[in-house]
C-alpha positions in Angstrom: 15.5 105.2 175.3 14.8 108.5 177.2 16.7 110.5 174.6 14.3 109.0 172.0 11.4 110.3 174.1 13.2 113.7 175.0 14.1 114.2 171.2 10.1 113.6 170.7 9.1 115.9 173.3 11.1 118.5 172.1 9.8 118.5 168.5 6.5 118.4 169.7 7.1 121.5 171.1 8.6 123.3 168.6 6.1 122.3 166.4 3.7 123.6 168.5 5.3 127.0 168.8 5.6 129.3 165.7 7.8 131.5 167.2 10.4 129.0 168.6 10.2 127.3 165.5 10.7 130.5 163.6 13.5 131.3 166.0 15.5 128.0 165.6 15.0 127.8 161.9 15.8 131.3 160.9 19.0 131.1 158.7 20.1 134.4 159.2 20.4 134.3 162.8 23.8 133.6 164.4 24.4 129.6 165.7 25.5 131.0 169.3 21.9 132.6 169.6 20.1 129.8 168.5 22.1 127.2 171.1 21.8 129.8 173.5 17.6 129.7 173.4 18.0 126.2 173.4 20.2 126.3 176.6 17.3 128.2 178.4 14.1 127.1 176.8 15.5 123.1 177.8 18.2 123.2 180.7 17.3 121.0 183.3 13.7 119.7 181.5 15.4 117.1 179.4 19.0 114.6 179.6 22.5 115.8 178.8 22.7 113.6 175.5 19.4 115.4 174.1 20.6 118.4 174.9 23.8 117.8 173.2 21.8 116.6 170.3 19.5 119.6 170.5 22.3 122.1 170.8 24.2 120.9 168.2 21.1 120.6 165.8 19.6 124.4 166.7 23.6 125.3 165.5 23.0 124.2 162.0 21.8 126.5 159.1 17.8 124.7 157.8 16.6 125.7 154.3 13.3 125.6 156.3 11.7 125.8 159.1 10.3 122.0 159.1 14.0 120.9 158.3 14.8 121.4 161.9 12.0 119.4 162.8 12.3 116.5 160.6 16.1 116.3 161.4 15.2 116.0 165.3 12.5 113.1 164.5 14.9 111.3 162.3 17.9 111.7 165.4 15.0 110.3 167.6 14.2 107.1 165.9 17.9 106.6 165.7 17.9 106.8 169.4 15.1 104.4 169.6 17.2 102.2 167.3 20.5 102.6 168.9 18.6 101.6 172.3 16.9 99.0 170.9 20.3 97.2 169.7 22.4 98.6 173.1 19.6 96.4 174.8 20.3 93.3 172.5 16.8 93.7 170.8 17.7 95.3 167.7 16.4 92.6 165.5 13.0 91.8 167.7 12.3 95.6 167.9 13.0 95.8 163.3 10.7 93.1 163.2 7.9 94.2 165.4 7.8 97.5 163.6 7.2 95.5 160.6 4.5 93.2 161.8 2.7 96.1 162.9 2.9 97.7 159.9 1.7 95.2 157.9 -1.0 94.3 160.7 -2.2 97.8 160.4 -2.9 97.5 156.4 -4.7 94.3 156.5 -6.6 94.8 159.2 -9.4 97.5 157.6 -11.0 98.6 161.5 -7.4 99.3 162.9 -6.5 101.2 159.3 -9.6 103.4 159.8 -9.7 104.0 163.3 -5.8 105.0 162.6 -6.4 107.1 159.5 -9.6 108.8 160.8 -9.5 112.3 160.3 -12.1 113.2 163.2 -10.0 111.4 166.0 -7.3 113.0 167.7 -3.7 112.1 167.7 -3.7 111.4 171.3 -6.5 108.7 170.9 -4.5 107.1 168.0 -1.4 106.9 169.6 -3.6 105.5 172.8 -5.1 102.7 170.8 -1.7 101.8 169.2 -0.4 101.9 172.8 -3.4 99.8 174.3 -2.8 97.1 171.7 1.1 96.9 172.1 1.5 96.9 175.9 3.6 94.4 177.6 3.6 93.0 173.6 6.7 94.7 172.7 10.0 95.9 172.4 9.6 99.9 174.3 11.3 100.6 171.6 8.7 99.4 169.4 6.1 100.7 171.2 7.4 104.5 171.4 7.7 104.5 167.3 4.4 103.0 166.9 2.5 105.3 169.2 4.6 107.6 168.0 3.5 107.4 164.3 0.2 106.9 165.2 0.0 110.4 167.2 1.2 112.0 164.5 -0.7 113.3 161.4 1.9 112.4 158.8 3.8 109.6 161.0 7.3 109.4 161.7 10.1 111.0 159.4 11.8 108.2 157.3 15.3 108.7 156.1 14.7 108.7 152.6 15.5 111.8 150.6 11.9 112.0 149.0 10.1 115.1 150.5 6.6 114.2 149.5 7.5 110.7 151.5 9.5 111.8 154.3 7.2 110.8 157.0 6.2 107.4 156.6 4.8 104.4 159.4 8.2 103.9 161.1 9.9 100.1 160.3 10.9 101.3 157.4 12.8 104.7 159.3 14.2 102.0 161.7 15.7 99.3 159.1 17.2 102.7 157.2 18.6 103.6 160.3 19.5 100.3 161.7 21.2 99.8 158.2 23.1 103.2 158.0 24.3 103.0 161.8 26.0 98.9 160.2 27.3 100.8 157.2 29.0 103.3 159.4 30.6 101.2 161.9 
């Protein structure tokens, strides 16, 4: 579960840091460099596993900057997945994502305090936590604070640009569903 949350962590802050981003996008710069940022900017500040992640990730070539990004946030909800079914709650945790999700759209206060523009991210992702504590999985409740934190939500699997970031049950059942295929 803490890589899930260290994964976050660190694409909040490249997000929130042009340069870095810019840095650890940049296609023409060498894969040695880029791991080598990485190495300082997050030694000691986050676990060996997302480090490994991060490392092997800031190695790659991205098209784009935001490719970087959306690759870390989909590795993190597979995290939150993989814990979730290491833990022997795989199933709970797929089905409390959904049951928020479809609580959210048919309830019309939570969908507008969750889709209005004027409150901030924080204060989203502190309602969704408010209303999920000691309810479910952690699991659960990382992804669902997670999405509601986040202007566009959590990145989904699916190859669809325009939809890659979606409420996150559907991100967890893809990955849930591609980690079975795999095995």
């Amino acid at each position: 579960m803490n890589t899930a949350r260290e994964l976050f962590a660190v694409v909040d802050v490249i997000d929130s840091n042009a340069t870095l981003r810019r840095a650890l996008g940049d296609p023409s710069r060498e894969s040695e460099a880029k791991r080598g940022l990485v190495q300082r900017l997050f030694s000691g500040k986050i676990g060996y596993d997302a480090m490994a992640v991060m490392t092997a990730v800031a190695g790659e070539r991205w098209s784009s900057e935001r490719d970087l990004s959306d690759a870390l946030e989909r590795l993190a909800v597979e995290a939150a997945t993989a814990s979730a079914e290491k833990a022997g709650r795989a199933d709970a945790f797929e089905n409390e994502l959904f049951r928020f999700e479809r609580t959210v759209a048919s309830d019309a206060g939570l969908s507008d305090a969750l889709s209005d523009r004027s409150r901030s991210g924080a204060d989203k992702a502190g309602l969704v936590a408010r209303l999920l504590e000691g309810k479910v999985a952690p699991e659960t409740a990382l992804l669902a604070t997670r999405a509601a934190g986040s202007p566009v939500g959590v990145v989904s699997t699916g190859p669809s640009r325009s939809s890659s970031r979606a409420w996150p049950g559907a991100a967890a059942s893809r990955a849930r569903s591609s980690r079975a295929r795999s095995s």
